[in-house]
Backbone as numpy.savetxt, mean C-alpha at the origin, in Angstrom:
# Nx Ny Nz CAx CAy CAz Cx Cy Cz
-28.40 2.55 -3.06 -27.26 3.17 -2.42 -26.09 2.21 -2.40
-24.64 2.68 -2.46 -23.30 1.64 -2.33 -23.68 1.37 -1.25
-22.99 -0.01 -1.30 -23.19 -0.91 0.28 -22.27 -0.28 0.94
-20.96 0.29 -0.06 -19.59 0.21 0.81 -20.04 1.77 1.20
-20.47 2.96 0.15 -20.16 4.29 0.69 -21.06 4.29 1.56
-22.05 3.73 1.88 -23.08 4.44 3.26 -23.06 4.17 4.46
-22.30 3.53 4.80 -21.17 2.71 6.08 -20.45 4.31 6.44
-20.93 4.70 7.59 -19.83 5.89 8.32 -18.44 5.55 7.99
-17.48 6.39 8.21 -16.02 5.75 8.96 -15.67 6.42 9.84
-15.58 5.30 11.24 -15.36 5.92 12.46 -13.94 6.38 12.52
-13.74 7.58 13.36 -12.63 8.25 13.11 -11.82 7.80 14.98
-10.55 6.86 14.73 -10.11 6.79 16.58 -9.90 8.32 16.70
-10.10 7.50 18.30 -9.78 9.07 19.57 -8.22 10.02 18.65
-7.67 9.28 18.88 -6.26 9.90 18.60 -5.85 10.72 17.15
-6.70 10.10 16.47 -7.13 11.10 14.98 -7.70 12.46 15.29
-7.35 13.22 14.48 -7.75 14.61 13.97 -8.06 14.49 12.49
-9.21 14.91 12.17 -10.03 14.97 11.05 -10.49 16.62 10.37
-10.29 16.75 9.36 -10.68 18.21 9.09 -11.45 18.03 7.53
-12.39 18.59 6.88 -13.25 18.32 5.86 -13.39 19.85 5.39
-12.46 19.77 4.49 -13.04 21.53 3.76 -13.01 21.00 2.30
-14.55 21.42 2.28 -15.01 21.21 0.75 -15.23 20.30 0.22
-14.16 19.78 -1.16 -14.19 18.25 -0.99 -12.28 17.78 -0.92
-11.66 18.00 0.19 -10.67 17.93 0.78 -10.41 18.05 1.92
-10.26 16.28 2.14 -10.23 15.46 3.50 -8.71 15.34 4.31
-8.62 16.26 5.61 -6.97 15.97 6.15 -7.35 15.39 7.08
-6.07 14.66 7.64 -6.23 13.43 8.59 -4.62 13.85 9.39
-4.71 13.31 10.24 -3.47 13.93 11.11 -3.29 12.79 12.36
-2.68 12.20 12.55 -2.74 11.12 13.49 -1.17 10.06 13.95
-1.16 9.28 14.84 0.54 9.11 15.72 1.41 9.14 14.00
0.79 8.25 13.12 1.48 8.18 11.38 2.05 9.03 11.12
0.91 10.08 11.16 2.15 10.90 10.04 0.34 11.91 9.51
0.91 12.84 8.64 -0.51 13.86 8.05 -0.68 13.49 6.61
-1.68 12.88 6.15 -2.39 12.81 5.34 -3.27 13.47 4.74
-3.53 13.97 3.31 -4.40 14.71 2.48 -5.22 14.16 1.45
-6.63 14.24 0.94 -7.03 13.37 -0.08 -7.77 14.39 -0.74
-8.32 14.73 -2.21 -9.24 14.80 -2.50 -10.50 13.72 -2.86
-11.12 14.05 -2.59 -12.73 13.12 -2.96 -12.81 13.11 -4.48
-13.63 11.97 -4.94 -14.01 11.89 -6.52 -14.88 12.49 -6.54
-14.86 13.13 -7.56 -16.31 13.86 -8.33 -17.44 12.96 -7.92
-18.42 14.03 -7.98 -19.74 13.17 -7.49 -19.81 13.31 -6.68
-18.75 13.31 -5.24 -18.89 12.81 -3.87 -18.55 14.11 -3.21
-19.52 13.87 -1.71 -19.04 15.42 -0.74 -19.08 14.57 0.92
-18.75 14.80 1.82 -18.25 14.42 2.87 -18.38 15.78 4.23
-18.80 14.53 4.88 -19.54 15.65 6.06 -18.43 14.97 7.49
-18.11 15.84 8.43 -18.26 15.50 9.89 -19.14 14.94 10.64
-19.76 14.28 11.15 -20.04 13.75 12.00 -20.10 13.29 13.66
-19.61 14.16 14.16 -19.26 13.50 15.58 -17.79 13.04 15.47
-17.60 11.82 15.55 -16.37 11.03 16.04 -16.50 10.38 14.35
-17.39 10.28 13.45 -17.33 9.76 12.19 -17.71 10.76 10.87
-17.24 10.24 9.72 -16.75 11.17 8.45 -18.04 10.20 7.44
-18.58 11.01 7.11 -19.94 10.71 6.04 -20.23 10.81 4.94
-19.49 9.88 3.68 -19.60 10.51 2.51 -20.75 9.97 1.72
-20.89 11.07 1.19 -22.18 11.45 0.26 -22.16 11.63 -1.63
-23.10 11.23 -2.09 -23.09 11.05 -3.17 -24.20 12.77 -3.55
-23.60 13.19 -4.67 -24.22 14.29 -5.17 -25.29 13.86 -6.49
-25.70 12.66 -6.56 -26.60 12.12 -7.97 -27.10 11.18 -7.92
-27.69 10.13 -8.42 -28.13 8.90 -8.67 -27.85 8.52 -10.06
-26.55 8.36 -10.59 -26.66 7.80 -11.70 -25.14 6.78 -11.13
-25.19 6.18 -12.29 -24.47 5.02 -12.37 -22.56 5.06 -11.83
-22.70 6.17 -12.42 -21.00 7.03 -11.85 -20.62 7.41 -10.64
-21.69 8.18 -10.29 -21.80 8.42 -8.63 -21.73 7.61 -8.04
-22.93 6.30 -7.95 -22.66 5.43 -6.93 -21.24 4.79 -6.81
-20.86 4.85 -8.09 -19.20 3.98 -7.84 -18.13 5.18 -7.62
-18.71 6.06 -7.78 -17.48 7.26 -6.82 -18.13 7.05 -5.16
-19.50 7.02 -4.63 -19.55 7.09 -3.70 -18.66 5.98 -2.65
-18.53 4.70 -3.03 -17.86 3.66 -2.56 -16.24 3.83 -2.25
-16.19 4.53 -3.92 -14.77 4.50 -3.93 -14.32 5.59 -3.07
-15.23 6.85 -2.99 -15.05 7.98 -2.02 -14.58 7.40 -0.69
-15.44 6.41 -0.02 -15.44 6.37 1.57 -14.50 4.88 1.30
-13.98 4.58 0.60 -12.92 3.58 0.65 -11.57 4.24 1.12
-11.82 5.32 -0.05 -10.42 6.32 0.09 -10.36 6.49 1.62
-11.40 6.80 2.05 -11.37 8.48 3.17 -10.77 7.13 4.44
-11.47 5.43 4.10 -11.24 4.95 5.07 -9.82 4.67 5.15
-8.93 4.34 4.10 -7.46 4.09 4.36 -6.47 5.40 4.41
-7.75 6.35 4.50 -6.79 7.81 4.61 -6.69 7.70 6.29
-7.97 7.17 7.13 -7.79 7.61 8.57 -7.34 6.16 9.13
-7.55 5.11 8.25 -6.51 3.97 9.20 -5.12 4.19 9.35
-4.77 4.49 7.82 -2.84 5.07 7.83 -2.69 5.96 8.93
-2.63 6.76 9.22 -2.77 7.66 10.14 -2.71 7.18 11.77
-3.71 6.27 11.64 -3.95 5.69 13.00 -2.85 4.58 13.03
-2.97 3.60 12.45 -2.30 2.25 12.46 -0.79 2.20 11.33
-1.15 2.69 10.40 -0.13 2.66 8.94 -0.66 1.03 8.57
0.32 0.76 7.75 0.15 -0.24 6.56 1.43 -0.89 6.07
1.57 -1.98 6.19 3.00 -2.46 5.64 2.86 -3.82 5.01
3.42 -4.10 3.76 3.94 -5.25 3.13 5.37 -5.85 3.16
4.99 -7.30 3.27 6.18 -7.73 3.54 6.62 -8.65 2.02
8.03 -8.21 2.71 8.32 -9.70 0.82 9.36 -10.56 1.05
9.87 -11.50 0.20 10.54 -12.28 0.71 11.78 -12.67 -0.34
12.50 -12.96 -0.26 13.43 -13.04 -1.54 14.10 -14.38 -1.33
13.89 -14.91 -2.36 14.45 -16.32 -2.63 15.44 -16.63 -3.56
16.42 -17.34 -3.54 17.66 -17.82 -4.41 18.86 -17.66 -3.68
19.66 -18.36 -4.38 21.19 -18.95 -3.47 21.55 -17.56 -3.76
22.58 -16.64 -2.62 22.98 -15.54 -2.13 22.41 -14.99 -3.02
21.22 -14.59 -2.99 20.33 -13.13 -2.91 19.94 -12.68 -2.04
20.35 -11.70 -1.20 20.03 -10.67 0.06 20.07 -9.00 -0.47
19.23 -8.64 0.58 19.33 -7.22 0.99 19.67 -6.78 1.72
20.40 -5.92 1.81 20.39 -4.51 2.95 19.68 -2.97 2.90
19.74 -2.58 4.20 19.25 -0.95 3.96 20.17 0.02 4.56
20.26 0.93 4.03 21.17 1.99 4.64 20.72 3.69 4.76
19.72 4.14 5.55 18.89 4.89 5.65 17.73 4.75 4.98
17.36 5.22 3.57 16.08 5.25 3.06 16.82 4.43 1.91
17.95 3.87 1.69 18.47 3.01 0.68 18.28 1.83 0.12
17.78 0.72 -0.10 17.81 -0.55 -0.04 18.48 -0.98 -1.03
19.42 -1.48 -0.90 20.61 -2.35 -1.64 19.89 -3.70 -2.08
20.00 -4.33 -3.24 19.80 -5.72 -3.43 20.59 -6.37 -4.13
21.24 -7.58 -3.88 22.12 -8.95 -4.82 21.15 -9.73 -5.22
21.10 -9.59 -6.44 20.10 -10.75 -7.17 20.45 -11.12 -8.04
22.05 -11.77 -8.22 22.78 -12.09 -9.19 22.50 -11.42 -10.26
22.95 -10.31 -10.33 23.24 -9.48 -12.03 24.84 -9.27 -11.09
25.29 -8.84 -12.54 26.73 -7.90 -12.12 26.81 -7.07 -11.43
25.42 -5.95 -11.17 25.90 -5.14 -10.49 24.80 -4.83 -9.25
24.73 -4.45 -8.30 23.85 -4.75 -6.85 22.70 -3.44 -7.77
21.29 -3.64 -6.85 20.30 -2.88 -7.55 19.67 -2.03 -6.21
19.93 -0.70 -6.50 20.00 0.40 -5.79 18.68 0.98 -5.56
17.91 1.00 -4.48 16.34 1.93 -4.46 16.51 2.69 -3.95
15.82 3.88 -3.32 16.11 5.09 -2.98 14.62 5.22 -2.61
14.23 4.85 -2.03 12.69 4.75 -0.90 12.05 6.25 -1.15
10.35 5.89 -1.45 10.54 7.95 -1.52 9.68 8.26 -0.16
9.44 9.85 0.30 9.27 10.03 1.19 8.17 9.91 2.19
7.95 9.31 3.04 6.63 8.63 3.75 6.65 7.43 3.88
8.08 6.54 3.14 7.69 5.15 3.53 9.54 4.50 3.59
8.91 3.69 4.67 10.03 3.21 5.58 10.40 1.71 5.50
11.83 1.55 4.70 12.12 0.18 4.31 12.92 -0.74 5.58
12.62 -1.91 5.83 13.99 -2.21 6.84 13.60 -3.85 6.17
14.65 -4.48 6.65 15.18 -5.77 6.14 15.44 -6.46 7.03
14.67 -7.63 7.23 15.26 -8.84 8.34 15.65 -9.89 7.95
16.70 -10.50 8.49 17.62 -11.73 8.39 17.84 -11.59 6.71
18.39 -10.58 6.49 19.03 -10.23 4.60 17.76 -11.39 3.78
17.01 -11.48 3.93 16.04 -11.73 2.91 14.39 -11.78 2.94
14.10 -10.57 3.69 12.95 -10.33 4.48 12.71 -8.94 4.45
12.01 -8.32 3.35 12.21 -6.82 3.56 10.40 -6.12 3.87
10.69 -5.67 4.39 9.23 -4.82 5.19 8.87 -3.56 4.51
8.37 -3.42 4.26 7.96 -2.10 3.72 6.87 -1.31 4.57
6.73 0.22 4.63 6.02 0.69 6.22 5.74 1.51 5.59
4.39 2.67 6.44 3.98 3.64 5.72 2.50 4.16 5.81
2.07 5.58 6.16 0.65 5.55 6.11 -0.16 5.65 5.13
0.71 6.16 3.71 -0.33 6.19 2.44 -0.31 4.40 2.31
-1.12 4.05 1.81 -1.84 2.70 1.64 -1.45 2.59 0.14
-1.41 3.46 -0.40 -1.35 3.41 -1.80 0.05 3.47 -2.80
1.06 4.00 -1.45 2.85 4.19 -1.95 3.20 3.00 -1.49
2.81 2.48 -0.33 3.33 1.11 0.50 3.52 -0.15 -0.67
2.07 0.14 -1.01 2.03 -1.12 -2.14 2.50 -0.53 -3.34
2.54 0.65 -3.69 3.52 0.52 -5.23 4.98 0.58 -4.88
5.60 1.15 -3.83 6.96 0.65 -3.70 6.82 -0.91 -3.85
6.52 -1.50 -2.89 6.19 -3.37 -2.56 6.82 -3.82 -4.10
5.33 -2.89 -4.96 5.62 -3.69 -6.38 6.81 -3.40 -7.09
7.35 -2.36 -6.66 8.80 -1.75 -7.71 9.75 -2.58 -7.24
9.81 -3.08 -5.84 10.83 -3.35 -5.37 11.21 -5.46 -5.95
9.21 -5.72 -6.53 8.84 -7.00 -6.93 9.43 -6.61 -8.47
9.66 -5.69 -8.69 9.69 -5.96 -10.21 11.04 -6.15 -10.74
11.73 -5.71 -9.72 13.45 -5.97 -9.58 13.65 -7.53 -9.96
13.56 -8.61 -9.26 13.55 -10.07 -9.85 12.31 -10.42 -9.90
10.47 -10.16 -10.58 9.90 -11.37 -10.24 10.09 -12.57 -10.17
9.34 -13.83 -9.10 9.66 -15.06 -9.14 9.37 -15.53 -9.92
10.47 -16.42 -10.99 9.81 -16.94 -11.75 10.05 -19.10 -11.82
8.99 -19.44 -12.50 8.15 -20.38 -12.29 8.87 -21.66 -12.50
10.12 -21.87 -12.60 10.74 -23.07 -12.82 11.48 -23.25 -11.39
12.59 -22.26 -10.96 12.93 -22.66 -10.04 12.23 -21.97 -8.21
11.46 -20.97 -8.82 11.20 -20.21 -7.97 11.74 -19.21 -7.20
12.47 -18.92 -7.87 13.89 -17.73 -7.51 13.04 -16.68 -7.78
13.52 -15.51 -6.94 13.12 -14.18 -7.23 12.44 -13.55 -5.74
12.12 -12.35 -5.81 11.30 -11.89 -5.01 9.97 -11.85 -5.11
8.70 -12.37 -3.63 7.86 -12.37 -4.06 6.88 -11.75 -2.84
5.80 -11.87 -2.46 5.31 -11.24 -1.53 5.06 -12.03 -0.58
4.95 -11.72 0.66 5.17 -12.99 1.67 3.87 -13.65 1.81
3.92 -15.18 1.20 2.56 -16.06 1.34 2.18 -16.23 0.25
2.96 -15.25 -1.29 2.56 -15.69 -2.24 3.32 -17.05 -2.88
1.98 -17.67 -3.85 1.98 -19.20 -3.81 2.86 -18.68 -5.00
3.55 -19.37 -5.70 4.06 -19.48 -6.95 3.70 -20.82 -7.74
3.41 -21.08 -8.86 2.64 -22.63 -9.35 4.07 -22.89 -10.22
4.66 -23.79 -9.69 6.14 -24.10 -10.31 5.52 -24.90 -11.78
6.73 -25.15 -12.87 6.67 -25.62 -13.97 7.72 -26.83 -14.07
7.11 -27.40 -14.96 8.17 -28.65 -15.23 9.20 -28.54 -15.91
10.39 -28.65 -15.94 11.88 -28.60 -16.84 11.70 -29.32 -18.26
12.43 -29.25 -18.68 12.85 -30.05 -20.37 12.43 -31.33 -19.94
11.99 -32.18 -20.70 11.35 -33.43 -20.14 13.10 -34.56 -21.20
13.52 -35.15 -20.68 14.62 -35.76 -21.25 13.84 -36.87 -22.28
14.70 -36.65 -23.07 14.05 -38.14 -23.86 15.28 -38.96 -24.16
């Protein structure tokens, strides 16, 4: 049996949980969430916890079963708690701002680089080089994160760029003079 799918996931008080078929809704202070399950996999109620189940014993199943109750678990944490990445932007006047769901960035090109946040996830910016990213899908949080990384990655000489907060960067050595 997966180690990871046969682990319940307890559902908090404040969650609402609904299981029709193999389509899992979640409803909670976040925001409403929807998933389907992977093939292979079916999912029961439980009490206060959500039980997913494998429909086979072969080699596919068990890794849908894991991946099943992985899903179902960051479907009912978002919900409950949400999920946010933070990043950090480095280099002489490179900042951000936000202006509703907007995020503006200077990262020395000619012209400022415009995002347009999509819906469910919530950008804000501290001290212009500190931007937060918010949100209960688990799975938009971090691909905005990365779109917004792909604008300057940091790169390895001077360490300029945007990067994720705590990530190490392994700097490089310059032209060696002779």
């Amino acid at each position: 049996m997966s180690r990871v799918g046969k682990q319940p996931v307890p559902v908090p008080p404040q969650v609402k949980v609904q299981v029709d078929g193999r389509t899992v809704r979640a409803e909670g202070p976040k925001g409403k969430l929807s998933m389907e399950l992977p093939p292979l996999t079916s999912a029961r109620l439980d009490g206060n916890r959500i039980v997913v189940e494998r429909l086979a014993d072969t080699k596919q199943a068990k890794a849908m079963h894991g991946l099943g109750r992985a899903l179902v678990n960051n479907l009912v944490q978002g919900v409950a708690q949400g999920y946010q990445k933070r990043l950090e932007i480095h280099g002489v006047g490179f900042r951000a701002s936000v202006q509703g769901n907007t995020l503006t960035l200077n990262l020395g090109f000619s012209h400022p680089v415009v995002y347009q946040a999509p819906e469910g996830v919530k950008i804000t910016v501290e001290e212009n080089t500190r931007i937060v990213v918010e949100g209960a899908d688990k799975q938009k949080v971090g691909q905005v994160a990365a779109q917004i990384r792909s604008f300057y990655p940091p790169e390895p000489y001077k360490g300029k760029g945007i990067r994720y907060e705590g990530e190490q960067i392994i700097r490089k050595e310059g032209k060696a003079v002779q």
